[in-house]
Each structure stands twice: as C-alpha cells, then as structure tokens.
C-alpha positions in Angstrom: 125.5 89.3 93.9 123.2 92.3 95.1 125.4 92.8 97.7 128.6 93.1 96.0 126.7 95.3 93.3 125.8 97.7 96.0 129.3 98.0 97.3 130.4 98.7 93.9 128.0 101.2 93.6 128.8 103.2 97.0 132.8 102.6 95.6 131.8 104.2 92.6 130.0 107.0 93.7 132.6 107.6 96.2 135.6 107.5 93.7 133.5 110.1 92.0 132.6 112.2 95.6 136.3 112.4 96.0 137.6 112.7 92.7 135.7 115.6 91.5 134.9 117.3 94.7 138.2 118.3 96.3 140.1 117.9 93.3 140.9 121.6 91.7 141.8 123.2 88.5 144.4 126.5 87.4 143.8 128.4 85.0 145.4 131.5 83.4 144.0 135.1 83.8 140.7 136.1 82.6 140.7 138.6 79.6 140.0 142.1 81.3 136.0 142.5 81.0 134.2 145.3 82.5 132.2 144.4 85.4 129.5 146.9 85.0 128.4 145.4 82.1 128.4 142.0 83.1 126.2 142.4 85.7 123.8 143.7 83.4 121.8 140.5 81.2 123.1 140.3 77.7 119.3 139.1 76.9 117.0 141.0 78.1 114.3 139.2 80.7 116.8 136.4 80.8 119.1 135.8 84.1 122.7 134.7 83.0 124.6 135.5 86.4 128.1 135.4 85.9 131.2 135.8 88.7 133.0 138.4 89.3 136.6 139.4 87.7 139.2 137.7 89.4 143.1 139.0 88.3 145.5 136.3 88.4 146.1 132.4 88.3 142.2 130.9 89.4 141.3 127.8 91.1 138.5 125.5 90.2 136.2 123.1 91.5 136.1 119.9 89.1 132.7 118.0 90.3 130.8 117.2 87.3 127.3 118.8 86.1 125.7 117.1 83.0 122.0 117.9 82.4 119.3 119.9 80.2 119.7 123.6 79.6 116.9 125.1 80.0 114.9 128.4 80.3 111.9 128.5 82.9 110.8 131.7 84.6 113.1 134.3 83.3 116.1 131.4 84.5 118.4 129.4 83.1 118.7 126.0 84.8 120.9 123.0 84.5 117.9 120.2 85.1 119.3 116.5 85.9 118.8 114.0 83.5 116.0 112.4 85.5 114.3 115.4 85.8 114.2 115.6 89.5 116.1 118.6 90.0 117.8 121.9 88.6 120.3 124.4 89.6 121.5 127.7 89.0 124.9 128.0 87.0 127.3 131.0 88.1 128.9 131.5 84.4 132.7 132.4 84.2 133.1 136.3 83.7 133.7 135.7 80.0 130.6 134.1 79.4 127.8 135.4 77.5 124.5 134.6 75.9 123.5 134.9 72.5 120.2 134.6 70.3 121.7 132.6 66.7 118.0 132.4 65.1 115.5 130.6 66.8 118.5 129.1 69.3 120.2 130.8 72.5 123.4 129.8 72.8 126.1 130.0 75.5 129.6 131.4 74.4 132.8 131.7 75.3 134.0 134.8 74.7 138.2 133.8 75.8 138.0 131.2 72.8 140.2 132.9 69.8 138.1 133.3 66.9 139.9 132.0 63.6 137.4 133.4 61.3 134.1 131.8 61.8 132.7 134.4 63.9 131.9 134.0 67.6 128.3 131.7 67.6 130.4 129.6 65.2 133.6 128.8 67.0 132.6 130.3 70.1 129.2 128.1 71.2 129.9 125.5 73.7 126.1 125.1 74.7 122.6 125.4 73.3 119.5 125.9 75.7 117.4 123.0 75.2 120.0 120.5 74.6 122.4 118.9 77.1 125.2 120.6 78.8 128.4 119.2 80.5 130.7 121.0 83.0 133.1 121.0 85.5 132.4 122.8 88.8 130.7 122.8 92.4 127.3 123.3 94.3 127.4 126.6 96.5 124.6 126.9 99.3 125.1 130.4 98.8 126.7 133.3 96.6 128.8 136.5 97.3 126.6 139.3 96.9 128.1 140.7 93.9 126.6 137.5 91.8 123.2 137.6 94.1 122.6 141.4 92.4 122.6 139.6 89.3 120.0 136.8 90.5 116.3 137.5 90.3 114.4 135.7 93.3 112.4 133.1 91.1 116.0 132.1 90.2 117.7 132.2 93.5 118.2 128.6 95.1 120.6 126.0 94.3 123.5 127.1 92.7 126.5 125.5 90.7 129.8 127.8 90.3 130.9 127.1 86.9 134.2 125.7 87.3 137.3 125.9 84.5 135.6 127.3 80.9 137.2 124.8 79.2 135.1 122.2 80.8 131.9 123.2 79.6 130.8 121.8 76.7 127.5 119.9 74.8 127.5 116.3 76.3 125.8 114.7 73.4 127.7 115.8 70.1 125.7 115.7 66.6 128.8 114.2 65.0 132.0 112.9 65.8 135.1 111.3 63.9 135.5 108.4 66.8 131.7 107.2 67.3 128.1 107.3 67.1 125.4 107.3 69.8 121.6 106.8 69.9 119.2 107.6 72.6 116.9 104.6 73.7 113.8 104.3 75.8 111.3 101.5 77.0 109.2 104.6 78.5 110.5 103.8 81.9 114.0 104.9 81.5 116.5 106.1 79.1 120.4 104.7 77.6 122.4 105.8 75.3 124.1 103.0 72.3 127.6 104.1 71.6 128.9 102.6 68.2 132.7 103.5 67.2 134.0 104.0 64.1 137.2 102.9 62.6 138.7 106.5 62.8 138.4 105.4 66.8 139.5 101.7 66.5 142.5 102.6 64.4 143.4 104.3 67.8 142.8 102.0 70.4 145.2 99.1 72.0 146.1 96.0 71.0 143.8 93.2 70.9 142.5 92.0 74.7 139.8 89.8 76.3 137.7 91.7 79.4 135.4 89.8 81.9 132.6 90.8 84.2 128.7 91.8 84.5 126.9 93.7 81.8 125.5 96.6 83.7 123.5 99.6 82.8 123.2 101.6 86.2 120.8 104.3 86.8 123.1 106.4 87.3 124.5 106.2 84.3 122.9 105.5 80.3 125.7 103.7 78.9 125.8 99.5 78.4 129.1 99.3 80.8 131.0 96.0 81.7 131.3 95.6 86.1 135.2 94.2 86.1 135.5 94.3 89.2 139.2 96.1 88.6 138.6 99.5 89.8 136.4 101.6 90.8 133.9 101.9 88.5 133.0 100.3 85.8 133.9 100.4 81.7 132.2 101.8 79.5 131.7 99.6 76.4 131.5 101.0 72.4 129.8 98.6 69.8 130.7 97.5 66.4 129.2 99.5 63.4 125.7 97.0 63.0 125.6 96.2 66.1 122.7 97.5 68.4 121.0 98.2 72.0 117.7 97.3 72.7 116.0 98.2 75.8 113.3 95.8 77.2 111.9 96.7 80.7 114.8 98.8 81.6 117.3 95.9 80.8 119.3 96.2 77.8 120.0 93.3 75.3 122.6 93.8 72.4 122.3 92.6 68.9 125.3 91.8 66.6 124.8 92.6 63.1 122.7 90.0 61.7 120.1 91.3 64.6 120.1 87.8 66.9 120.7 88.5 70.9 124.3 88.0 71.9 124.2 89.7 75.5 121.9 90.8 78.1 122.4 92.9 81.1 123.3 91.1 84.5 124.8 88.2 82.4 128.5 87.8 82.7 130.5 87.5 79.9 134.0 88.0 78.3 134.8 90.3 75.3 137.4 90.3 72.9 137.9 93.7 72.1 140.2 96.6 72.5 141.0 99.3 75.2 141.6 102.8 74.7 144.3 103.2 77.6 143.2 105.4 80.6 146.6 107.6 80.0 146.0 111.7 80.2 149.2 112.2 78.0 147.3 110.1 75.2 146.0 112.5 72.9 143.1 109.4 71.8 142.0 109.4 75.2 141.8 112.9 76.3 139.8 113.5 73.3 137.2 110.3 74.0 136.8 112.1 77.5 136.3 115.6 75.7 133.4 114.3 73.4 132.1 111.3 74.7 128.7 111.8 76.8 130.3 112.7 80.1 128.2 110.7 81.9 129.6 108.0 80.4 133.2 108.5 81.1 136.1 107.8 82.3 137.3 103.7 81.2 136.4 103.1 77.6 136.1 99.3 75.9 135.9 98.8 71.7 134.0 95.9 71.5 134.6 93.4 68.7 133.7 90.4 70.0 131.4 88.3 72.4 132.9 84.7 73.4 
C-alpha cells in the first residue's frame, strides 16, 4: 500500500508538472497604460514590479501559485502554505496596489467597473490573506522589470500569468459551500461543507470507492480512486465535520459519532459535479473553491 501511494503521488505531481507548466493561455490586448508610470510604485516604500506593455494577443504560463501575501522588507512575497519559501510576483501591467483603510489590496485595473468603485469590484487580493494564481517561476527577469525590483526583493520570481487567474483562494462566503481551517498544531486542512445551492447542481446519485487521503500537499479530506491521476476532492453534508488528530483526519456525521478515518477505504454514496469545462457549475467550483484543492469534486451524502 505505501508503495502504490507513492506512485500515485509522483503520478499526481506529475499530471500537475505537465499540466500547468507547458500548458499556455491567450488573452486579448492589454488596455494602453503608460509605462513610465508603472515603473514607478503606486505605494510608496512598497515594491509592486509589474511587466512591461505588450500590444497584441499574449501568451501565458498556467502553473499554479497559491500561498500568503505578504509584505516583508519593502516586498511583496507570495510565501507557500508551509511556510518554507516565497517568491516574487511580476504583476500584469494593469495591476496596481491600493491602501482601502487598514488593508492593501491588489486590483485589477482591466475589470469594468459597474458602479461600485475600483477596491470594490476591482480587488482580487488582500495582503495578509491567501492568494491564487496562474503563472510560472522565472530564474531571471528582463531588465525593464529588474529596474522596478529593489535588491532585498530580487530572487525568486513568479511571472504572473493570465489576470483572470488571480484571485483570493479562501473566499469569506460562497453560494456553493463552506470551509473551515483545522489544526492539531502539526499541520493544517481545510473541511469543505456544501450547501444545497451546490447540491441542486451536481449529478445524479452515484457510489465512489477508494482511500481517504489527506496529502501534504494538499489540505483537503480527498478520496484515492485510483481512476486518474489524482485524487477527488470530497465536500461534506451541512452537520457534518473534520477533526484532525495527529495529522490524520476523522469525520463526523451530524449526530458527532466517527464514520471515517483517513487511510481506511471506503465507499460513498454521493454525487459528482462532472469534470466538464463547458459546465457553468464546474467552472465556477474551480473559480472559488481553494485552489489547492482542485480539480475532481465529490458531494458526499452518504458513508456505506
């Protein structure tokens, strides 16, 4: 069984290597922006180095970032969820940064503003929270974003891929579920709970089988079928629960008694939100769902 976890593992991590590393995104023209001014910091003391203008269709790196914003040293860092390490995003051109009271925030300034106002409709991050996006590592940058990059900032950088893709990765609310952080003080996990918005949604009714993992590479409670190449993540019933007891996770049904644990296997009655890009429920479950919890998604209703 350790074995054939590992393997999954290394398929997993690979289908992820390949998938968002060599995969690329288009996007139309950038809104004309003067490039004097954005090599200059929209906050003052703060570096926010952002690429140059490009004219014309752009392509994009797609390899996932999710992680902490946060300020250190005049810097604004993407720090991984472990804490281990932290790079240097290379905003989009039409990205800027905002005080909004005793917050920072990161806008886009390409999104259309309907009335709100810009920090309203226009946020897609908050420094000090955690931040998802699409992109790619760079050893180096050109030296038109390296004039923009102080040298207790310069390092490991991530070019900020396709604006659209960045975005918070925990949302305070949501019409489709729920989540809660958990620790044992040894690691973290997220409970995902849907709501009937969601389940109104999904598939038909189906049974799943396989191990009840909770990788470290991952927070979410997630079934091993074995079907693919990584595993699915699993959403609980409203009264249900995650506990975590010395990094294993147990899971309670709604009277509060122990109906699963991880490395057990077991088979679910439940049902799936289809893995279909031209599904609007699904591309929106990839949109707000912690990213580091996506792709394969499982509404439990059921343990048998």
């Amino acid at each position: 069984m350790a074995h054939r976890r590992k393997v999954l593992l290394l398929a997993h991590a690979l289908y992820l290597l390949l998938a968002g590393c060599h995969r690329v995104g288009m996007s139309a023209p950038a809104p004309t922006l003067d490039p004097a001014l954005l090599r200059t910091p929209p906050v003052p003391g703060i570096a926010f180095p952002r690429q140059e203008p490009a004219e014309g269709e752009r392509l994009y790196m797609t390899a996932l970032l999710v992680g902490v914003l946060e300020l250190a040293d005049g810097c604004l860092w993407v720090r991984s969820l472990d804490g281990e390490s932290r790079v240097l995003p290379i905003w989009p051109a039409e990205f800027s940064l905002v005080p909004d009271g005793d917050r920072l925030l990161v806008i886009n300034t390409g999104i259309p503003i309907s009335g709100g106002g810009p920090v309203a409709e226009q946020a897609v991050a908050v420094v000090g929270e955690e931040i998802a996006m699409g992109g790619g590592h760079v050893p180096q940058v050109d030296a038109w974003v390296l004039s923009q990059v102080p040298a207790a900032c310069q390092g490991a950088y991530f070019l900020v891929g396709q604006p659209e893709s960045v975005r918070p990765n925990l949302r305070e609310h949501s019409e489709l579920f729920a989540w809660e952080r958990l620790t044992d003080g040894a690691r973290t996990a997220l409970a995902l709970r849907y709501t009937s918005t969601f389940a109104a949604q999904a598939g038909q009714p189906e049974t799943l089988s396989g191990e009840l993992v909770l990788y470290a590479y991952q927070r979410c409670v997630q079934l091993q079928t074995g079907r693919g190449p990584g595993p699915t993540t699993l959403l609980w019933p409203p009264g249900w629960s995650v506990r975590l007891t010395e990094g294993a996770a147990e899971i309670l049904d709604g009277a509060g008694g122990i109906v699963a644990r991880t490395g057990e296997h077991l088979t679910l009655r439940g049902r799936p939100i289809a893995q279909d890009w031209e599904s609007e429920i699904y591309r929106r479950a990839t949109q707000e769902l912690p990213a580091d919890c996506c792709c394969v998604f499982w509404l439990v209703e059921g343990i048998e």
